[in-house]
N, C-alpha and C positions, 0 to 999 in steps of 0.2 A: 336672711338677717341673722344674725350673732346671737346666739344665747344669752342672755345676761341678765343678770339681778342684781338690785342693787347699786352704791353708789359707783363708779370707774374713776381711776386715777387720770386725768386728761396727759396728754402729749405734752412737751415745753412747746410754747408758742415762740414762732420769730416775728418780731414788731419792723414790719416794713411801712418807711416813710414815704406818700406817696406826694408831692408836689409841696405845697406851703400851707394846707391848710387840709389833710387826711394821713389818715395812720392804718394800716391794716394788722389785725393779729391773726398772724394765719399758723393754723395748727396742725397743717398736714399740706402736702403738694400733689396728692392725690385724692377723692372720696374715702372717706375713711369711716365707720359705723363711730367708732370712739371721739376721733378729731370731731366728726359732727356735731357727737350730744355736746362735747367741750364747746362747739362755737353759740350752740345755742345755749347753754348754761352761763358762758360770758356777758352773751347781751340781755339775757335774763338780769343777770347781776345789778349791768351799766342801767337797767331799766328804773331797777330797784334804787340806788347808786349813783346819781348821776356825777357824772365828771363836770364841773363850770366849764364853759366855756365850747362843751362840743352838742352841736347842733344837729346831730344826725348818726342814730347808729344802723346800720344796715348789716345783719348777717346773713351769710351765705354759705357754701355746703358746706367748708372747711374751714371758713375764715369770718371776723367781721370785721368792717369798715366802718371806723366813725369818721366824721368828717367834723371841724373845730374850726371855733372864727380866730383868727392868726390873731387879729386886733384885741382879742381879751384875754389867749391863752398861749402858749408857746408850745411845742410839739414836746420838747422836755417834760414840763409838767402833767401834760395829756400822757406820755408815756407812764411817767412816772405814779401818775395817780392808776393805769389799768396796770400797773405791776400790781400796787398795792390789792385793786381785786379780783386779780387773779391768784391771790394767796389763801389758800384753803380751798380752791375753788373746786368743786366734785362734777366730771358730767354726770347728771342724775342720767337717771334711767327709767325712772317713770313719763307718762303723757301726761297732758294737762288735761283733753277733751278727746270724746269717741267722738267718730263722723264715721255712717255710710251711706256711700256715693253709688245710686243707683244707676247704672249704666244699658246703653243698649250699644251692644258686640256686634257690631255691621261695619266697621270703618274700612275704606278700602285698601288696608295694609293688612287687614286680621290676617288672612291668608298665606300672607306672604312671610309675616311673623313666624305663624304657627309651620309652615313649612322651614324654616331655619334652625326651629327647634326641633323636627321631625316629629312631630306632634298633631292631630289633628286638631280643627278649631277649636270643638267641643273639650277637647282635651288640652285645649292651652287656656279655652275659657279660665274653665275648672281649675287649673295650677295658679293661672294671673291671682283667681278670689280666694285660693286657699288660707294666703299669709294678709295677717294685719300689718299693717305698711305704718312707718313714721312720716309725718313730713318735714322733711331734710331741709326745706327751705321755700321760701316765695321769693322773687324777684324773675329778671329777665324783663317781662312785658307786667304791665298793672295784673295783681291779684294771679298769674299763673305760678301755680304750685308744683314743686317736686317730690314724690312719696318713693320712699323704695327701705329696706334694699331688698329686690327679688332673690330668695337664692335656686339657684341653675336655671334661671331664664334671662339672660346675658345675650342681646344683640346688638351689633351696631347701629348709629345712628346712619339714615338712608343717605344715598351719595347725590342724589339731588334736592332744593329746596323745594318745596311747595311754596308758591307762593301767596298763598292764602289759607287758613284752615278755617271756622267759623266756632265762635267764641261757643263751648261747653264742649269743644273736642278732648278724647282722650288717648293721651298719646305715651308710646313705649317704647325704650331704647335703652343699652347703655345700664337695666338690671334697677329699672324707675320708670313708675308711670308718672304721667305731668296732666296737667289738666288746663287747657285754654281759658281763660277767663273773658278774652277779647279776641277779636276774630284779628289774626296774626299770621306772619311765615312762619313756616316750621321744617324742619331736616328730619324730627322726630318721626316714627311709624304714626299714621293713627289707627287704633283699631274699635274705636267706638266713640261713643256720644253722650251727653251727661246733660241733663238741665240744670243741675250745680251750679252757682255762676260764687265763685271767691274774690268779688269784685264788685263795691258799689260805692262810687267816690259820693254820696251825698252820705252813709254811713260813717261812723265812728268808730273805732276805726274802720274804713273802706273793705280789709279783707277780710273773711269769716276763721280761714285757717291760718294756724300759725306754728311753727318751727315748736316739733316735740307732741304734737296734734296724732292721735291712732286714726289711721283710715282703713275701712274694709270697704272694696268695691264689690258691686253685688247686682246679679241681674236684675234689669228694671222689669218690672209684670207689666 
């Protein structure tokens, strides 16, 4: 992850229109450390902020997605009011909350991970818990988290799916670990296990973690 202190001047975002009744501001077309804190600092804003008329804001690694009811607001307006706050707008660079996520290192990818990296288990343990992680985003399946950015531990996502992982799996790919919330398919590594669960729909809100949250994962005793 990026050194940084301090406030960051975000990306200029492009406002794509998605059907008649969703707007995306996306701030980069790849993962980006900066476009990130930008997309979370956004719907922080809109949190704070609200736009009339939009019903749902959902951000994601580089972008967020409000979704507006046609019938009260027009996509003009909706644009025109997140121009207005996204004017001054700083990706902070602080977290809001510490989380450690005690893990047990047995998944049956650890292996194959740590051979990709040329690294032994014990020694890719160790580098996975060394760095505090952000998380970059929740979505995908209910309550599964994405934390990273790892630096020099960088592997692709596996070339076939699993069809099943079981919900507190921890899973690694792509220079981010994730965390299952619900027992799901996955293409992700796993290389271990978590009783974590970021996911309880009788809860307020339902997920524990949220977008700009420190994570250290750390072996379970």
């Amino acid at each position: 992850m990026a050194d940084v202190s301090g406030p960051l001047a975000y990306p200029a975002p492009t406002l794509v229109p998605l059907g008649d009744s969703a707007l995306l501001i996306r701030f980069a077309a790849a993962l980006d450390e900066v476009a990130n804190r930008a997309a979370i600092a956004l719907a922080r804003r809109l949190e704070e902020e609200p736009v009339p008329g939009v019903v749902e804001i959902m951000p994601n690694l580089v972008s967020v997605l409000l979704r507006y009811d046609p019938l009260l607001v027009s996509l003009g307006t909706v644009a025109g009011e997140v121009r207005l706050r996204l004017s001054g707008l700083k990706a902070e660079t602080g977290t809001a909350r510490q989380w450690s996520i005690p893990t047990v290192f047995e998944g049956p990818d650890l292996d194959e991970v740590a051979d990709m990296l040329e690294l032994g288990r014990a020694e890719f343990v160790a580098a996975h818990n060394r760095s505090t992680l952000r998380v970059l985003a929740t979505g995908f399946a209910p309550g599964f988290v994405y934390c990273g950015l790892h630096e020099g531990l960088t592997v692709p996502r596996r070339t076939e799916v699993r069809s099943l992982v079981p919900a507190g799996s921890v899973l690694f790919a792509a220079g981010q670990t994730a965390i299952a919330a619900t027992d799901m398919p996955t293409g992700w590594h796993v290389i271990g296990r978590t009783d974590f669960r970021n996911f309880d729909p009788a809860a307020d809100p339902p997920t524990r973690l949220h977008g700009g949250d420190s994570v250290r994962f750390v072996v379970a005793p």
